[in-house]
C-alpha positions in Angstrom: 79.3 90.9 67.5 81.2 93.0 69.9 79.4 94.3 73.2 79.7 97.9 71.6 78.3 97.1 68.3 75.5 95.4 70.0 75.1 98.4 72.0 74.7 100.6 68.6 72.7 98.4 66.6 69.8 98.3 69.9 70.2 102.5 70.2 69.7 102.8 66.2 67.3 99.8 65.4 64.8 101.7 68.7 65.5 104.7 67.1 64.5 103.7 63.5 61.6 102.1 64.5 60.8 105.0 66.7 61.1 107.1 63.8 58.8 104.8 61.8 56.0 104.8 64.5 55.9 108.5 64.9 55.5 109.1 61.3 53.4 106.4 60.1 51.0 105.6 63.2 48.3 108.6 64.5 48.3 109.9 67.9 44.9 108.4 68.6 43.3 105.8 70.5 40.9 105.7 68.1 43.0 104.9 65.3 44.5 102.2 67.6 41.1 100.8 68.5 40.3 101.2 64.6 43.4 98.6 63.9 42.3 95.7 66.7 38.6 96.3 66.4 36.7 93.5 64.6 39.6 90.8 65.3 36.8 88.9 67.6 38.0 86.3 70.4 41.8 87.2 69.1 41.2 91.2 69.9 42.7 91.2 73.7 45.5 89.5 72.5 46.1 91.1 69.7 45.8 94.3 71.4 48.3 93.4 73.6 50.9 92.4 71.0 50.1 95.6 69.4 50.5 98.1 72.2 53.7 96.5 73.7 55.0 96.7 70.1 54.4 100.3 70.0 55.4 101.3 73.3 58.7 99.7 72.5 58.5 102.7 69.7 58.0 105.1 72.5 54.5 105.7 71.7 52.4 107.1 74.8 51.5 104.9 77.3 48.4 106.7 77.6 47.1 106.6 74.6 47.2 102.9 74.3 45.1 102.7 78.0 42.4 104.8 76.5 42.6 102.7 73.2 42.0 99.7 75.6 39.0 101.3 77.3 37.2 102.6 74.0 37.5 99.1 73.1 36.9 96.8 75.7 35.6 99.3 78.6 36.7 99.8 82.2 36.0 96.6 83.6 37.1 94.4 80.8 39.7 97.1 79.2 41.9 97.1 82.4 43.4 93.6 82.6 44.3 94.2 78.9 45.8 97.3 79.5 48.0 96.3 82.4 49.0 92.9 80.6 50.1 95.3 77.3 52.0 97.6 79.8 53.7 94.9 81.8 55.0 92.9 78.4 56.1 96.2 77.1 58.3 97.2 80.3 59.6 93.6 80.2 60.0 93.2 76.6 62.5 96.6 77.0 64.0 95.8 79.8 65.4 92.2 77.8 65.9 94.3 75.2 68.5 96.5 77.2 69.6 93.8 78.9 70.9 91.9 76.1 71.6 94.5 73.7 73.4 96.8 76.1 74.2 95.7 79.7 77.5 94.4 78.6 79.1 97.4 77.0 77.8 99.7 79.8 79.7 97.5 82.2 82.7 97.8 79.6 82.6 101.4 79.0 81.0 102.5 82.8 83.6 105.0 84.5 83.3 106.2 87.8 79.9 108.0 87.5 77.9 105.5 85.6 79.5 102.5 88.2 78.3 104.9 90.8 74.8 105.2 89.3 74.5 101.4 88.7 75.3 100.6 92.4 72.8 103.2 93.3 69.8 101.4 91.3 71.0 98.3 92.6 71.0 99.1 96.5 67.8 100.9 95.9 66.3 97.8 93.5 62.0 97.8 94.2 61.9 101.3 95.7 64.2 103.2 93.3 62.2 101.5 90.6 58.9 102.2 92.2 59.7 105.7 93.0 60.5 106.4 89.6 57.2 105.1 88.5 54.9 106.9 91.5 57.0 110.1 89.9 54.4 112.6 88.0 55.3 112.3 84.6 57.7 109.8 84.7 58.8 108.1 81.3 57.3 105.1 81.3 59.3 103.5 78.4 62.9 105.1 79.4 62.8 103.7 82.8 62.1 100.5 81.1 65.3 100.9 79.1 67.6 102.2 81.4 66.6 99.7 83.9 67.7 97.1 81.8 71.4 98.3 81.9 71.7 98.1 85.6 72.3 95.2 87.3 68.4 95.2 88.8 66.9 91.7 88.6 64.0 91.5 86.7 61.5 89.9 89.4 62.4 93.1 91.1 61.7 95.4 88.4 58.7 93.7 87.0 57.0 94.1 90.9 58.0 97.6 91.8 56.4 97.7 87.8 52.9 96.5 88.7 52.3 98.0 91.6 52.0 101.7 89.9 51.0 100.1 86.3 47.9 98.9 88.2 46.1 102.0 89.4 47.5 104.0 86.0 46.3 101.6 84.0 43.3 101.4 85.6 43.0 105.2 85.2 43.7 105.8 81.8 41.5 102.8 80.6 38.1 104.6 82.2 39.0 107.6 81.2 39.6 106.4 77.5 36.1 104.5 77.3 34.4 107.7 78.9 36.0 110.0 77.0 32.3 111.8 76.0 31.3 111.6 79.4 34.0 112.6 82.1 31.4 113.1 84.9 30.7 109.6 85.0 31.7 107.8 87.9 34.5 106.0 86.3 35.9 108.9 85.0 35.8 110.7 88.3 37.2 107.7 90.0 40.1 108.0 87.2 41.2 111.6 88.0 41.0 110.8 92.1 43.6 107.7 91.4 45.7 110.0 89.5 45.5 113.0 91.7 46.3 110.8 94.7 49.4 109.3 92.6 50.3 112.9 91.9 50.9 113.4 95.7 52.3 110.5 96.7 54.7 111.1 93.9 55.3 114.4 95.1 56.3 113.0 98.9 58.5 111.0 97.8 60.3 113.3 95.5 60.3 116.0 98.3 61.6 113.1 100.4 64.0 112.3 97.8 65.7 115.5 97.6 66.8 115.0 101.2 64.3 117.7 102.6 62.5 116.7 106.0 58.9 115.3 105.1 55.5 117.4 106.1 55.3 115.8 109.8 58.9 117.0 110.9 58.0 120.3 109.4 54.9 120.7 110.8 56.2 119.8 114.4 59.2 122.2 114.1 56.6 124.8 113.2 55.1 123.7 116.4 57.6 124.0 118.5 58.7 127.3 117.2 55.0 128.1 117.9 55.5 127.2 122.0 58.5 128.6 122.5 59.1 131.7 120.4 62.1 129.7 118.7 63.0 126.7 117.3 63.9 123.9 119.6 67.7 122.2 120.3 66.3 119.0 118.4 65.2 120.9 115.4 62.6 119.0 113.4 63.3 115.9 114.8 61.6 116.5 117.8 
């Protein structure tokens, strides 16, 4: 099979299976929960089969996490949730890899080489960036990281490190879903309040504008002397 076929039959077999998910399997953690519960000793693993299976299928990251904690609970819930997310992102990241790396390379023009080679110098922190990001799409980064050149030891690391405080989050919220006062709930929201800003910085940062501490010393300066200094904010 050619390197473009193979790139068509991974976009429309996703796709299809996509389609399947989305009109076949609820919105719910419940109804996820509902589909592992009573398994026994097999349920974590099953559960993890199940959820990197579906989020393959684009189904919500966060649903599955919430799934994990009505199930299992925070403490036991959140190993199970961040072993589902890290098979998912490596599972479509192969998937892309395989099925698609070869006929981006053939078909690349200037831009997408450009693009590539930007992923690639970047490697950990463009992947981890992407993942600190608010609202970043969990399962497309997978994909698209998979057609870069990006090794995957790198990508599965700057992976974790957000996948552990998110999943973390998601899971206590989803076993305290009739409670959200509790102190697991409340710890959830400060995680993902504090991943909110640090996604924030860096996409401030990323957009080439001078982070809060330069500002806040030009502002100073300006302050002193009635005008900004010769150094700007670098002072």
């Amino acid at each position: 099979m050619s390197h473009r076929l193979r790139l068509a039959a991974l976009v429309l077999g996703v796709a299809a299976v996509a389609l399947v998910v989305l009109v076949t399997v609820s919105r719910s953690p419940e109804k996820v929960r509902d589909a592992v519960n009573g398994t026994g000793a097999w349920a974590p693993v099953l559960f993890v089969l199940i959820a990197a299976g579906l989020s393959s299928a684009f189904f919500p990251y966060q649903l599955l996490a919430a799934a994990s904690g009505l199930l299992f609970g925070t403490a036991g819930g959140t190993p199970i949730t961040i072993a589902a997310l890290m098979l998912a992102a490596v599972t479509q990241f192969s998937l892309a890899r395989h099925g698609g790396r070869a006929a981006v390379d053939e078909l690349s023009g200037p831009r997408i080489r450009t693009w590539q080679d930007r992923i690639e110098r970047g490697g950990f922190l463009a992947v981890l960036y992407a993942r600190i990001a608010p609202l970043s799409p969990f399962v497309v980064i997978n994909y698209v990281s998979g057609l870069t050149r990006l090794g995957l030891g790198t990508f599965a690391l700057a992976t974790l490190i957000p996948v552990i405080p998110r999943g973390f989050a998601y899971t206590a919220l989803g076993g305290h879903l009739d409670n959200l006062n509790s102190p697991e709930a409340i710890a959830a929201f400060a995680v993902l309040a504090a991943m909110g800003v640090a996604g924030a910085f860096l996409a401030w940062n990323g957009a080439g504008r001078p982070p809060p501490r330069k500002i806040w010393r030009a502002i100073r300066s300006w302050r002193s002397t009635g005008r900004p200094s010769a150094g700007g904010p670098d002072l």
